[in-house]
N, C-alpha and C positions, 0 to 999 in steps of 0.2 A: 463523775465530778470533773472540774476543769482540770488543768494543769497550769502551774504557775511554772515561771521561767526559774525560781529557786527550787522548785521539785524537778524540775528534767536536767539542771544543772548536778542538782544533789543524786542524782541516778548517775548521769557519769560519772561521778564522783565518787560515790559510795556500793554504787549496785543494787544487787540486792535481787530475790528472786522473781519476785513478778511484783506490779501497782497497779492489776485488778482491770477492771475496765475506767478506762482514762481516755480522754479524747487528744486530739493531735495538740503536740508543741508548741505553745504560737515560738513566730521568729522572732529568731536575735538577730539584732543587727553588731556586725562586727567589721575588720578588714579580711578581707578574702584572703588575705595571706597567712591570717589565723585559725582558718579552718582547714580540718582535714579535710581530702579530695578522696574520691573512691573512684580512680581509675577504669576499673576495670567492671563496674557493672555489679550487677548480683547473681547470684545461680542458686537451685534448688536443685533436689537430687534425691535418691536412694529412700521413696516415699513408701511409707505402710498406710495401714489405713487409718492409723492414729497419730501417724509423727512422719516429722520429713528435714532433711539435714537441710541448711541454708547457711550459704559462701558468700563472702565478698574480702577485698581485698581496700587497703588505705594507703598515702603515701606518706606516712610518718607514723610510731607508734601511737597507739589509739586503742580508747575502748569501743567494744560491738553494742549497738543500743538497736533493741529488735522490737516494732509494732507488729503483731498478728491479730487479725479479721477474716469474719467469714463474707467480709461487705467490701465493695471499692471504696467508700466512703469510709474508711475506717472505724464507724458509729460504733461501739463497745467496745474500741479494741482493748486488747493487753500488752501491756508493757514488759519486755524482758531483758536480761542484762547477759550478755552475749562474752566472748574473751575476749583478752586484750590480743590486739594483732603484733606482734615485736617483731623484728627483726630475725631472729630465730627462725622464726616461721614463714620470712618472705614478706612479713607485713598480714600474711591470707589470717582470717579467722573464721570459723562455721562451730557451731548451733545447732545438735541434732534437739528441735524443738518439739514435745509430746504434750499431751494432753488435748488431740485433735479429733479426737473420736465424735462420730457424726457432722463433720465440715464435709461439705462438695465441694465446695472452693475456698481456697484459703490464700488471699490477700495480705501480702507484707511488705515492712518497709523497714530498711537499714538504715542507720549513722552513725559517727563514730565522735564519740568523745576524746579531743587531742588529753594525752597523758604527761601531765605537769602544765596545760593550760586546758583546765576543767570549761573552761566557760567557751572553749573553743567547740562548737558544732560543727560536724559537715551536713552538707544540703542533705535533704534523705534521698534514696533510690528503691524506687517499689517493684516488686512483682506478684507472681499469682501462681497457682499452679493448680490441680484439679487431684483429690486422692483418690484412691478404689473405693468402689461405693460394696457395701455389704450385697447386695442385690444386683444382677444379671442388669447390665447396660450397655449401648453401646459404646466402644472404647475403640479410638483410634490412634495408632503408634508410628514412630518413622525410626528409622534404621541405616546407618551409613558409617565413615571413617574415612580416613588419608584428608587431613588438614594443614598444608602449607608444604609441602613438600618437593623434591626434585626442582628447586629454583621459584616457585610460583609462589611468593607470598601476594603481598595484602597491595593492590592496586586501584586506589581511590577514584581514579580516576575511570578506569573501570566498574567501580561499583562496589569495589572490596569481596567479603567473602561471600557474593550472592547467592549461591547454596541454600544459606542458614534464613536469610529472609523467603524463599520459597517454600523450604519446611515450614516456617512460622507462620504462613497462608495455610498453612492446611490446616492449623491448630489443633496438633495432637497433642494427647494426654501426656505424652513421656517420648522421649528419645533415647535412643540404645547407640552411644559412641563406638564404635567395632574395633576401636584401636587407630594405633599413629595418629593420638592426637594435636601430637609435636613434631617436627622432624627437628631434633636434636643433634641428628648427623650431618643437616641438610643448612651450609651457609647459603646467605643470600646475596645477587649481585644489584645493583641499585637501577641496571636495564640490562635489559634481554632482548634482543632481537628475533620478532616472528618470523614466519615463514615470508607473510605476507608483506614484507615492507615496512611494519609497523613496530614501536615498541613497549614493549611490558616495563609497567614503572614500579619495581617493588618501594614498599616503605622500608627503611633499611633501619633497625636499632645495631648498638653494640653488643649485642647479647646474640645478632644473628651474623656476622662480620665471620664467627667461626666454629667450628665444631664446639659444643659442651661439653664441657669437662669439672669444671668445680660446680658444685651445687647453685650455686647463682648463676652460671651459665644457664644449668638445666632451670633453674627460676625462671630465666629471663625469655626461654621458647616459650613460656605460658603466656607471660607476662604479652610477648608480642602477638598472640590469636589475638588476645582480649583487647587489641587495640581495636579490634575492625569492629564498626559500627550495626554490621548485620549479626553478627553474634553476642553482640553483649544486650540485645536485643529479643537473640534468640532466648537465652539462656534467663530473662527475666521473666521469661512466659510459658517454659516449657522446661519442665523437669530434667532432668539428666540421670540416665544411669549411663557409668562409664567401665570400662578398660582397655587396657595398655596391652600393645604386641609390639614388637621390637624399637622402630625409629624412638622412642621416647627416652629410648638409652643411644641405641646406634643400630645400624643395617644389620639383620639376621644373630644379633647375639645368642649368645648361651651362656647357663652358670658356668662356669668357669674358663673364660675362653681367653687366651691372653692376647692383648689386637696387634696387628701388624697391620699398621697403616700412620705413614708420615706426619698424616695432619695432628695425630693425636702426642703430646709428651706423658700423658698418662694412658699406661698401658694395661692395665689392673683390670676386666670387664667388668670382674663383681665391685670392685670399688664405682666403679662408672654408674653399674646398674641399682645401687645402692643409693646413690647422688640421686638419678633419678627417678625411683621409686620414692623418693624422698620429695621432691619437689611435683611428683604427679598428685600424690594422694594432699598436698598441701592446695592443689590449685584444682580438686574435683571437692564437689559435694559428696564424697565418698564416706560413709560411715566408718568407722575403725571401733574395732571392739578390743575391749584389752585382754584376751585370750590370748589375740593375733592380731597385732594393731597394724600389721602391713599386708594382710590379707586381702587380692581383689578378687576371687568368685566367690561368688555369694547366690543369691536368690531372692526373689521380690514375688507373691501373690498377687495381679490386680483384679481384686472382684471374684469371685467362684467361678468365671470361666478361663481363666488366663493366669499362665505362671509363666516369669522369665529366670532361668539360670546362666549367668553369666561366667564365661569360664576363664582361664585366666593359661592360654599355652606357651605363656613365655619363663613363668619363675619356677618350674620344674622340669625341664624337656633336662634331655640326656644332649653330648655334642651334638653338631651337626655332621651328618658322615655318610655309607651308604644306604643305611636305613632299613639293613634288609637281612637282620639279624633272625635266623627261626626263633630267639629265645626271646623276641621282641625289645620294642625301646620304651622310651616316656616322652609322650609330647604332654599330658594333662598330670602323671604321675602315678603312685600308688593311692595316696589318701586322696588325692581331689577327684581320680574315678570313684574311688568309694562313697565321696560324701555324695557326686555327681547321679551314681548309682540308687544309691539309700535317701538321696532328696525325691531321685525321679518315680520313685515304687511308693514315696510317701505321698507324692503330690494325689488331691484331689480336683484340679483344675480340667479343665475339659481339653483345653489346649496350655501344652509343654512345648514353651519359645527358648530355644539353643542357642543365645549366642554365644559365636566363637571365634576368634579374633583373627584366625584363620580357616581357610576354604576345607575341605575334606577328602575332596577328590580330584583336586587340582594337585597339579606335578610344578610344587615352586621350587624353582633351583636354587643353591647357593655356591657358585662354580660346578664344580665337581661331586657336591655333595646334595646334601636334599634338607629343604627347610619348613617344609612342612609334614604333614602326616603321609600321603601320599607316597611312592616313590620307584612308580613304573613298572615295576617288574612284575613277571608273570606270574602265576601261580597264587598258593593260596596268601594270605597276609602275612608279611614279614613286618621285623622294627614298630615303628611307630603305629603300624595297621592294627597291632594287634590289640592294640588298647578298644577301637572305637569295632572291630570284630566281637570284643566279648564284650562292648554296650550293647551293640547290633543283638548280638542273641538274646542277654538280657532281657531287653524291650520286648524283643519275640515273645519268650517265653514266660515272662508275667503277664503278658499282654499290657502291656502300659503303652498305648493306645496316642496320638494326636501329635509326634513327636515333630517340632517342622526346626529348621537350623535356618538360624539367619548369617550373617558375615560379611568381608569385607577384605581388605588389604592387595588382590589382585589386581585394583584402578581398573575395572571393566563392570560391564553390570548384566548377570546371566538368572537362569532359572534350571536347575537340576532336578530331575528325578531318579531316584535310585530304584531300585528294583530287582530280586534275586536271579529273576529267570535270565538276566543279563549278565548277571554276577560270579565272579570265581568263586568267590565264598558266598554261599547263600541263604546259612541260617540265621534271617530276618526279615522283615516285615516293609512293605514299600515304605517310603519315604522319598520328602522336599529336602533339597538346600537353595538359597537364594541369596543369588552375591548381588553386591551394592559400591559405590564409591567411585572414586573419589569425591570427595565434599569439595577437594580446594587442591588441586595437586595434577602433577602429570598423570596421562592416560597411556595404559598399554593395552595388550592381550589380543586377543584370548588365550586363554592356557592350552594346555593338553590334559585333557582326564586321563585318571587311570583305570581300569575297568574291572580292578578286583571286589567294589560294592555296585558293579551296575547302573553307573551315570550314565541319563542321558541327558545332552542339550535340545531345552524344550525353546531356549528363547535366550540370545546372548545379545549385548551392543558394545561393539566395540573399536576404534581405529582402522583406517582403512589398514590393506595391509601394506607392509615396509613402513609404518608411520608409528612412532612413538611417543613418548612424554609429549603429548600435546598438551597445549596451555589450558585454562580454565575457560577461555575466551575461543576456544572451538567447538566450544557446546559437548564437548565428550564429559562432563559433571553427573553425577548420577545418587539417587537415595531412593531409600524402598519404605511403601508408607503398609501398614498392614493395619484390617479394617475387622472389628470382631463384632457383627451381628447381635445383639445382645440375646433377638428373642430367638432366633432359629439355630445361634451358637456358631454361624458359618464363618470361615475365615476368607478373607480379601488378600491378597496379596499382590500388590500393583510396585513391577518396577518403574520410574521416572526422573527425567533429566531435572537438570538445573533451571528450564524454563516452567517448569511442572509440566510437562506434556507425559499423558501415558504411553510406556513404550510396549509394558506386557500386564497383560491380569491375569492372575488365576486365583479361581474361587477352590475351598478347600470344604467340606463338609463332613463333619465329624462322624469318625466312627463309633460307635455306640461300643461300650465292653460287653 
């Protein structure tokens, strides 16, 4: 049936859970200072095969007025009545929306009804996104992190964050954020001088002027990605799964670390990293379940050939220190190896996707101390090895088969192969890792492996050497798209820059149990 302008009025107004299949709004006509604006775009995220969460953010309190279709034309759609976005919340409101079972695409559109002026509309803003189909398909995915970071925001003038519009040329199914998708740590200067003579013009908000600290700080680093017009762009067409590794609070933290550093008047880490764990999951499509409503690893099936487990190595690690403890450390924890364990031996997918917000065989420093899992030394695995040592046999030893780790955060883009015959410790089974990134962010690297699970470098791109934090604008940008064969089950793995040019492939071919 139609919709009258008093039924879509009386939805903002009253709610209500769904009004069936209904066709589009006609317009109201009003003054544009009376409607809500929705800033920041819309996002999808954390899809099953029946439901899928949906973000968008307003600039005044307002109600979420949600159309879903399986059509562009929105022909049957349904109407649903979304939260209200307050103040509280940063303005953000999401909608894990179900009842999707049997959709291949699913078409939506946001607006928000202003709160205490009902009759106030915002324009709507649509997206789309594609769920796991019950049946063996082709399915293609991209993979990256490091978003604004080390001085290099949002340069319009340059193109802004053109990254996310090359991802969106390739039109994958989903995107896996690998972390830093803030730099929270990271103010910004209004010009930067290149090498070249020329200069970087950041967009400059008050929100990036200084390090975060109050939860509206940490707000306002979201707040400012979703200015740039190649991501809010991105994120209308292409689903999101995300998580967080350090910058989203600050440089290398830990639970309980107390900062010593001038720029900050709050010194409290876990109060810091509370703030923004608080303003990350308000500004991702992130599911929150009430078991554990700050919970980021999780897991997603797409399709009976592909499962992603996301891990989360920042809200459980032990300090940062030498790392090289016989009685081991926690980068992932006690319960998140177990669930990690107990998901991976339950999974029937053909390929088990690792991402981890950190490298595994890379030696990240943190002065004098070690901030990743990695940590140099010889001999068999000490500290934090010793967790992914007794995944490694694990995997062996059920045979749980196809295991490949994706990641991010070292701003360089390589391909690792692991392998025991190389290995100090060697009970387990070859395996991939494959780094990606920066999206938007200075470039460095390459690292130094460590050689106690047997990396090798099959294929790295990185900075000349002596040459650092280069800009976005020296083509060092990089994201990995991965391609899964529906009928022959083969996996793709292509790293590529910021222009899309391929830099490396390699094809993976499933082992059979």
């Amino acid at each position: 049936m139609d919709v009258t302008r008093r039924q879509v009025l009386e939805l903002g107004l009253k709610g209500g859970a769904a009004l069936g299949a209904v066709a589009t709004a006609p317009a109201i006509v009003m003054a544009d200072g009376r409607r809500p604006v929705m800033p920041s775009g819309v996002m999808s995220g954390d899809m099953l095969d029946d439901r899928v969460m949906l973000w968008s953010r307003v600039d005044r309190p307002a109600r979420m007025l949600l159309e879903i279709a399986d059509n562009p034309d929105f022909h049957g759609a349904r109407w649903l009545r979304g939260p209200d976005a307050l103040p509280a919340s940063g303005l953000t409101a999401k909608l894990d929306v179900d009842g999707l079972a049997g959709m291949d695409e699913v078409h939506y559109r946001v607006r928000f009804a202003a709160l205490g002026d009902h009759r106030a509309l915002s324009e709507p803003v649509s997206g789309r996104l594609r769920l796991p189909a019950a049946h063996r398909r082709d399915v293609r995915f991209v993979w990256s992190g490091d978003t604004a970071g080390q001085g290099w925001g949002i340069d319009e003038a340059r193109g802004g964050m053109f990254s996310y519009e090359t991802m969106r040329r390739q039109r994958p199914d989903f995107f896996i954020h690998s972390g830093d998708t803030v730099y929270a740590d990271g103010p910004l200067e209004e010009t930067v001088a290149l090498p070249d003579g020329e200069i970087w013009r950041n967009l400059v908000t008050p929100a990036k002027r200084k390090v975060a600290e109050s939860l509206d700080e940490f707000r306002g680093q979201h707040v400012y990605n979703l200015r740039d017009a190649n991501l809010r762009r991105f994120n209308a067409e292409v689903p999101m799964l995300a998580q967080w590794d350090d910058h989203e609070t600050l440089n290398n933290w830990y639970p309980g670390e107390w900062l010593e550093d001038g720029r900050y008047m709050e010194r409290n880490v876990p109060l810091l990293a509370a703030r923004a764990r608080r303003a990350f999951l308000e500004h991702m499509p992130l599911r929150q379940r009430p078991a554990a409503p700050g919970r980021i690893h999780r897991r997603f099936a797409y399709g009976p050939s592909l499962e992603v487990f996301m891990l989360d190595m920042r809200s459980f690690r032990d300090a940062n220190g030498r790392n090289r403890s016989a009685a081991g450390g926690a980068l992932l924890g006690g319960e998140q190896l177990a669930w990690l364990q107990g998901a991976l031996r339950r999974s029937t997918a053909t390929w088990k996707i690792i991402a981890s917000d950190m490298p595994i065989g890379l030696v990240v420093r943190d002065g004098d101390a070690f901030e990743a899992m990695a940590n140099g030394a010889p001999g068999e695995p000490s500290g934090r090895e010793a967790e992914l040592a007794g995944l490694l046999r694990t995997l062996r030893d059920e045979r749980i088969h196809n295991v490949v780790w994706l990641t991010a955060d070292v701003h360089y883009t390589a391909a690792h192969h692991y392998a025991p015959e190389r290995a100090r410790f060697k009970a387990f089974a070859p395996f991939w890792e494959f780094v990606s990134g920066p999206l938007h962010a200075g470039t460095f690297g390459p690292g130094e492996l460590d050689d106690t699970f047997g990396p090798r470098v099959v294929f790295q791109k990185a900075p000349p050497e002596g040459l650092a934090n280069l800009s976005p604008a020296a083509g060092y940008q990089f994201f990995g798209q991965v391609d899964l064969d529906g009928e022959s089950e083969a996996l793709t793995v292509t790293l590529m820059d910021a222009a899309g040019r391929t830099l490396h492939r390699q094809v993976l071919e499933p082992q059979l149990a």
